[in-house]
C-alpha positions in Angstrom: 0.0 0.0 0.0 1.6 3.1 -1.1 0.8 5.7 2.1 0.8 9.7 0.9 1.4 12.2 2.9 -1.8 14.2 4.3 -1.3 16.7 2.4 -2.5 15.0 -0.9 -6.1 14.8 0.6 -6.6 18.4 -0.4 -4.6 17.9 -3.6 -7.8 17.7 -6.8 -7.0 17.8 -10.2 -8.0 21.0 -11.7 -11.3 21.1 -13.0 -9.7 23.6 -16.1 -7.0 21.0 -16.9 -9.3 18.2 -17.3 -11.7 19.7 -19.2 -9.0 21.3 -21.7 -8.0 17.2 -22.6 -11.8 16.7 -23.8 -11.9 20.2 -25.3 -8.4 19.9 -27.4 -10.7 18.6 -30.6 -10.3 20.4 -34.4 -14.3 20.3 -33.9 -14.5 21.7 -30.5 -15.8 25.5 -29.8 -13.6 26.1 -26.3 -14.8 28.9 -24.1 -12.9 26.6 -21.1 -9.0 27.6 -21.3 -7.6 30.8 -20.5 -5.4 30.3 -23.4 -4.1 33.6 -25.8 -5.0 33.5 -29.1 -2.0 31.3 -31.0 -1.8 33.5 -34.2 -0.5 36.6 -32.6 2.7 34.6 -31.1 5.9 36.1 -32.6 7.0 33.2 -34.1 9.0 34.3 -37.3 10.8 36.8 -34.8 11.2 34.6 -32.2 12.6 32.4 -34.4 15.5 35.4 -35.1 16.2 36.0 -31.7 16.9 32.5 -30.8 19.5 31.9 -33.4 21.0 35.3 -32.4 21.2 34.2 -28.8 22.9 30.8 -29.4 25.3 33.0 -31.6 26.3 35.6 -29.1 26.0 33.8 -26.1 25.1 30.2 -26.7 27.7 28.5 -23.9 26.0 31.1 -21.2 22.4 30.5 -22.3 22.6 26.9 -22.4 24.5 26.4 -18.8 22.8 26.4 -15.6 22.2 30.3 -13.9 21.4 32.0 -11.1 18.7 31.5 -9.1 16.9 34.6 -8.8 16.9 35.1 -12.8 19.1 36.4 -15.8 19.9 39.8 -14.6 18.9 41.9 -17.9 15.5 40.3 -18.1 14.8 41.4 -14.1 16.4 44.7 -14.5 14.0 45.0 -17.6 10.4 43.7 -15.6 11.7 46.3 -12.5 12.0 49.1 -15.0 8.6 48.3 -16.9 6.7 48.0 -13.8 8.2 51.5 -12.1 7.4 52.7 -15.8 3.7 51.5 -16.3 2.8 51.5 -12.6 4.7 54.1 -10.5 6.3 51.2 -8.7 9.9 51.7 -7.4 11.3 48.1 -7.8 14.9 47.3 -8.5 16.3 44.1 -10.1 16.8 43.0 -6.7 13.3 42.6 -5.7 12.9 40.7 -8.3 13.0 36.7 -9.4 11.9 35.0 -11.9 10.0 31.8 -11.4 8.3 29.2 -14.0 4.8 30.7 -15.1 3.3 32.5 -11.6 1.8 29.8 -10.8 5.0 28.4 -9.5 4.6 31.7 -7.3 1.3 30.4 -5.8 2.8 27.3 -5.0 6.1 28.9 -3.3 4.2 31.8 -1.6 2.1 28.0 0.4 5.4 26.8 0.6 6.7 29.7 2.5 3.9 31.3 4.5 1.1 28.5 5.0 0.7 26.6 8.2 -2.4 24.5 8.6 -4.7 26.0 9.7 -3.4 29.4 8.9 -6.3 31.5 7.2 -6.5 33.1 3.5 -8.7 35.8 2.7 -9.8 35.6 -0.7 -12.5 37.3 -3.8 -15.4 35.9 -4.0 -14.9 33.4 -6.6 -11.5 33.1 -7.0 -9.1 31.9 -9.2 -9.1 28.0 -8.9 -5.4 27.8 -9.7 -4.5 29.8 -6.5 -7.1 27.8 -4.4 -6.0 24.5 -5.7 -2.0 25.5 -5.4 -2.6 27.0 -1.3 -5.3 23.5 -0.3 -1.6 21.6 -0.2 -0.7 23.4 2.7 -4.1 22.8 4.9 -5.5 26.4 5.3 -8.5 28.0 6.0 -10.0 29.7 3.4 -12.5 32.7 3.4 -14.3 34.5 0.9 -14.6 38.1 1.0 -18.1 39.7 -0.3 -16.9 41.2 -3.5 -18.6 43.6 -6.2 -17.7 45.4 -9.3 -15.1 47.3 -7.9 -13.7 45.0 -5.7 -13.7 43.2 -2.0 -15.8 45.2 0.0 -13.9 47.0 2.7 -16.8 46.8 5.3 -17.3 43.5 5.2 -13.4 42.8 4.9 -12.6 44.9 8.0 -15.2 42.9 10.1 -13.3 39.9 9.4 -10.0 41.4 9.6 -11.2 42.4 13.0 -12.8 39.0 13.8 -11.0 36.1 12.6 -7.4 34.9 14.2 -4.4 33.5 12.0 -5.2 35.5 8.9 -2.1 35.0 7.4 -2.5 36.8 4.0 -5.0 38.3 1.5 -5.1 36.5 -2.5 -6.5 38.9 -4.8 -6.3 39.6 -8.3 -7.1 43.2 -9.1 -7.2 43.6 -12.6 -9.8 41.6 -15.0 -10.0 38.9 -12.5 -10.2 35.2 -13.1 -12.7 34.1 -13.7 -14.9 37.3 -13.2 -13.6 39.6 -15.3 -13.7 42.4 -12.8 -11.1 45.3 -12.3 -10.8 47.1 -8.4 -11.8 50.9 -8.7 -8.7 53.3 -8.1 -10.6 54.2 -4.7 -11.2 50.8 -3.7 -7.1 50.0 -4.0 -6.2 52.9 -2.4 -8.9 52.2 0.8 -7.5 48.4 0.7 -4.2 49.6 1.6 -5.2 52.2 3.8 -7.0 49.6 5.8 -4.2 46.5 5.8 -1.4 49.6 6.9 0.2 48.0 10.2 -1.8 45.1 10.4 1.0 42.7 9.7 -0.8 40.7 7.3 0.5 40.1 3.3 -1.1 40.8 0.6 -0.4 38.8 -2.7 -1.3 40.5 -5.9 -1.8 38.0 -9.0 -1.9 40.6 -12.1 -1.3 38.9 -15.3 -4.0 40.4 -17.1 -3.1 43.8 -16.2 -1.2 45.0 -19.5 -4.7 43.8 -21.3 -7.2 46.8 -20.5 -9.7 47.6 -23.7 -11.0 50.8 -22.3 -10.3 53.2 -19.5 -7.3 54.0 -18.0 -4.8 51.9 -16.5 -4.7 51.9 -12.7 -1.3 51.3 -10.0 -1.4 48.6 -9.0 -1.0 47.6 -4.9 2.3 47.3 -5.1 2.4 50.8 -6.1 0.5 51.7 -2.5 3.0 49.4 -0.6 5.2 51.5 1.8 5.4 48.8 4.2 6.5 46.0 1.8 3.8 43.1 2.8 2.6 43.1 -1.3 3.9 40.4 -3.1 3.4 41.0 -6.6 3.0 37.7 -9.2 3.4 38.9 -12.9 4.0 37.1 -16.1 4.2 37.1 -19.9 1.8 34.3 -20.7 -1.1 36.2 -21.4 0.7 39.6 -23.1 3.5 37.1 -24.6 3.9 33.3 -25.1 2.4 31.1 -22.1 4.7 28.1 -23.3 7.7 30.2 -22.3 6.5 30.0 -18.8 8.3 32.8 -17.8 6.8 34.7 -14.9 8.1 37.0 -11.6 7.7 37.5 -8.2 8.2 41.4 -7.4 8.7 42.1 -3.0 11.1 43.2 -0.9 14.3 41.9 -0.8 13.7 40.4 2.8 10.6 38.5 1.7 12.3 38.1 -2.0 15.4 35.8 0.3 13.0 33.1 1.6 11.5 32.4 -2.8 15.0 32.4 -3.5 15.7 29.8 -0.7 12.7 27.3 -2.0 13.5 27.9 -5.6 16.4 26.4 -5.1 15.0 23.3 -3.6 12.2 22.8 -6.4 14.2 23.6 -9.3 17.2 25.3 -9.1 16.6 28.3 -11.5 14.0 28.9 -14.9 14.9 28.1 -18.0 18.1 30.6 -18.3 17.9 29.8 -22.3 14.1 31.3 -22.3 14.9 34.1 -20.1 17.7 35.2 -22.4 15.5 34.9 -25.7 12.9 37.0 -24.0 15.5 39.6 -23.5 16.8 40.0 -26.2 13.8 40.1 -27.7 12.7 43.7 -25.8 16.1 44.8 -26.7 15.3 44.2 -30.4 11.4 44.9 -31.0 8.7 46.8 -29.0 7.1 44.7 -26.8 4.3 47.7 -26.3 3.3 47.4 -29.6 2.6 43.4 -29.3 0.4 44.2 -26.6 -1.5 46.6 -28.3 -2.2 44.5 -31.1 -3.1 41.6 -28.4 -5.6 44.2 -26.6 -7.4 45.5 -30.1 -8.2 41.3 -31.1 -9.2 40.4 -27.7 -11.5 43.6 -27.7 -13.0 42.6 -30.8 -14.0 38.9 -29.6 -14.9 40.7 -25.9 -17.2 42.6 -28.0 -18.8 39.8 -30.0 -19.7 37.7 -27.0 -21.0 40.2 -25.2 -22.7 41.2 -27.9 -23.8 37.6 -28.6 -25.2 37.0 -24.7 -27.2 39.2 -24.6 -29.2 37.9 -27.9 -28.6 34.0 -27.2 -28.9 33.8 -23.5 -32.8 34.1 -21.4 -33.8 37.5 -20.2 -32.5 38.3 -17.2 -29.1 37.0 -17.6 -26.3 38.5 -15.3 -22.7 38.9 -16.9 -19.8 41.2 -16.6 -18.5 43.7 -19.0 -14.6 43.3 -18.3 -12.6 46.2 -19.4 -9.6 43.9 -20.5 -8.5 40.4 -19.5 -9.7 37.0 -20.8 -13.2 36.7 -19.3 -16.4 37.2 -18.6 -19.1 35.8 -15.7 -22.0 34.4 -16.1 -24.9 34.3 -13.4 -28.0 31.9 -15.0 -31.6 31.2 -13.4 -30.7 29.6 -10.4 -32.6 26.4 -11.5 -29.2 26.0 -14.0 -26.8 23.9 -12.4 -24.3 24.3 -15.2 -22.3 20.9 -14.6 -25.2 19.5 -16.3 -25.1 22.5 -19.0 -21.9 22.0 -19.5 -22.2 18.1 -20.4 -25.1 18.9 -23.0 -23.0 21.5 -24.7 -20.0 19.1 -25.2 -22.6 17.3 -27.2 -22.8 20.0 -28.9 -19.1 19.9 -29.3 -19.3 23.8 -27.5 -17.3 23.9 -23.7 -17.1 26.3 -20.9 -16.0 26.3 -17.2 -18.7 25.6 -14.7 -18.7 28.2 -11.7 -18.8 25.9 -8.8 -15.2 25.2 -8.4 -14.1 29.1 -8.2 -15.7 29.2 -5.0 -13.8 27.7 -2.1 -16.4 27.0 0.4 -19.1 25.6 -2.1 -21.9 27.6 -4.0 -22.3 28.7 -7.7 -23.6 26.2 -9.2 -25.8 28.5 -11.7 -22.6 30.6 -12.7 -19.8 29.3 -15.5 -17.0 31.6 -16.7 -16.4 32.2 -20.7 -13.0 33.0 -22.2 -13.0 35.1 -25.2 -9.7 35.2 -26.3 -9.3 32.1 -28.1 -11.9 32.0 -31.0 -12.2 34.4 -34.1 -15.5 36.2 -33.7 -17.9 33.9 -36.4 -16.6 31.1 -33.7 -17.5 32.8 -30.6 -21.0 34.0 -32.3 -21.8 30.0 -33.0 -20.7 28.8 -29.6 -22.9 31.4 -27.6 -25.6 30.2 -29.9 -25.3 26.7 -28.9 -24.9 27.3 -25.3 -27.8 29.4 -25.5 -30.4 26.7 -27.0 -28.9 24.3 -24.7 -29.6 26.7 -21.5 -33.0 27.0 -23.2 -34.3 23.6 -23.6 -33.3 23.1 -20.1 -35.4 26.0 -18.7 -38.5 24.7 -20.8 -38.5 20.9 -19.0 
């Protein structure tokens, strides 16, 4: 009998991850992943920049690095971020880790006793839940709206709860709502976590991805104290298979990733890391971006467009303002696990709500991705999914 560690009990495959194996058919309409749309990769110039790296530097790229990250590439993400976001990072508060999802994991690794408590959005991104259940917290959702956790309700649980050890949040086009945190609401978030002595993790890889309005700091930006850990990455604005992603604190906090790093895998892929910079040194990553933000705004457009023709009256769904998402709330007779199984008869898939809330509940909500499919796509799959939600309304 092979005994596993207790920690494995709270260890579940990801509902996402198993769904993309059904979904990865020619025939399939997938509104499941989070995945960028392929045909805006830089392939032809990635393809330069690689043979000009194994060129110049080849021997370097190719041996094993530091832990914390290829210098150039960190000094770059410091000076982007202080840049873009009024942040006043250095190279040394930063290290690059595999995707920032390896973050999640190391931030359990580091902080997490069981027991300890997480305050969370209400849902939350699965990927964070399912990386922090390893280490046997608590976790709580905080009342959330449009604009963010509500400070109210957060402060009475602040106030009321023992062993809160940090705050997960993901203020910009959250997964898997779609929602961005007003400017006021980040600003009375920090106000009210000042001296508390609790940490604050900021997931932000959608941030670079907003369609409209302006661009708002981040928490990092607020941070004085230096209990914001910042997670950032170049999947979504870049290539996800080049899992290269960061972790942005203070150099105290930055140590103890550095420390587990080395345990889990010594250092990221230094020949990535040195393809990616060279690659800002020789084109403008701005300007892939922008192109990235004007498709995604199109097919944001069309599905929105297409909900509120295909789906019952009454319908609730986000209007996100960049990111990959939107939120659905059906009747709440619709349990959309059993949606979801008549629309991949219908060879049309989407990501039931339930498992985006950590303490159960949802079961009438599913979250659609829109960056993935050309419009005509996205137009026919919100059709389907609309005639299935309506023959199961009329029985």
């Amino acid at each position: 009998m092979v005994r596993y560690a207790n920690r494995m009990e709270n260890v579940k495959a990801s509902d996402i991850r198993e769904l993309l194996k059904i979904t990865d058919r020619p025939e399939m309409i997938s509104f499941a992943g989070g995945l960028p749309a392929p045909e805006l990769f830089p392939v032809e110039r990635l393809k330069d920049v690689t043979v000009r790296v194994l060129e110049s530097c080849g021997s370097e790229a190719l041996q094993y690095a530091t832990t914390e990250g290829f210098g150039p590439l960190r000094m770059k993400i410091a000076g982007r971020m202080n840049k873009k976001y009024g942040t006043r990072l250095s190279a040394r508060n930063v290290m690059i880790v595999c995707g920032s999802q390896q973050g999640l994991d190391f931030t359990g690794k580091i902080f997490l006793n069981e027991g300890d408590v997480i305050l969370c959005e209400s849902p939350t991104y699965l990927g964070a839940l399912n990386a922090f259940k390893a280490y046997r917290p608590r976790i709580l959702e905080v009342p959330t709206d449009d604009d963010g956790m509500l400070l109210d309700r957060l402060e009475e649980i602040l106030d009321s709860v023992d062993r809160i050890k940090l705050i997960y949040t993901i203020p910009d086009f959250q997964n898997p709502s779609g929602r961005s945190w007003s400017a006021e609401r980040r600003a009375g978030f920090m106000k009210l976590l000042a001296g508390r002595d609790i940490l604050v993790v900021e997931d932000a890889p959608y941030s670079e991805l907003r369609f409209e309005g302006d661009m708002l700091p981040p928490l990092k930006a607020f941070d004085t104290e230096g209990f914001v850990i910042y997670l950032g990455s170049l999947s979504k604005v870049f290539c996800p298979g080049m899992r290269i992603g960061w972790v942005a604190a203070d150099e105290r906090i930055l140590e103890k990733y550095v420390l587990v790093k080395q345990g889990a895998d010594l250092h990221s892929a230094g020949f990535t890391q040195r393809i990616i910079s060279m690659y800002m040194d020789l084109y403008e990553l701005d300007d892939d971006i922008s192109k990235i933000r004007k498709v995604y705004k199109k097919r944001r457009d069309a599905m929105l467009d297409a909900i509120s023709v295909e789906f019952p009256a009454g319908t609730k769904f986000t209007h996100p303002q960049g990111g990959l998402f939107t939120w659905i709330e059906l009747d709440e007779n619709i349990n959309t696990r059993e949606l979801l199984a008549e629309c991949l008869e219908r060879n049309v898939a989407f990501v039931p709500g339930e498992p985006f809330f950590p303490n159960g509940g949802g079961r009438n909500t599913m979250r659609l991705n829109y960056s993935n499919m050309p419009e005509e796509k996205i137009a026919e799959g919100i059709r389907l999914i609309g005639t299935a939600i309506g023959e199961m309304v009329s029985r």
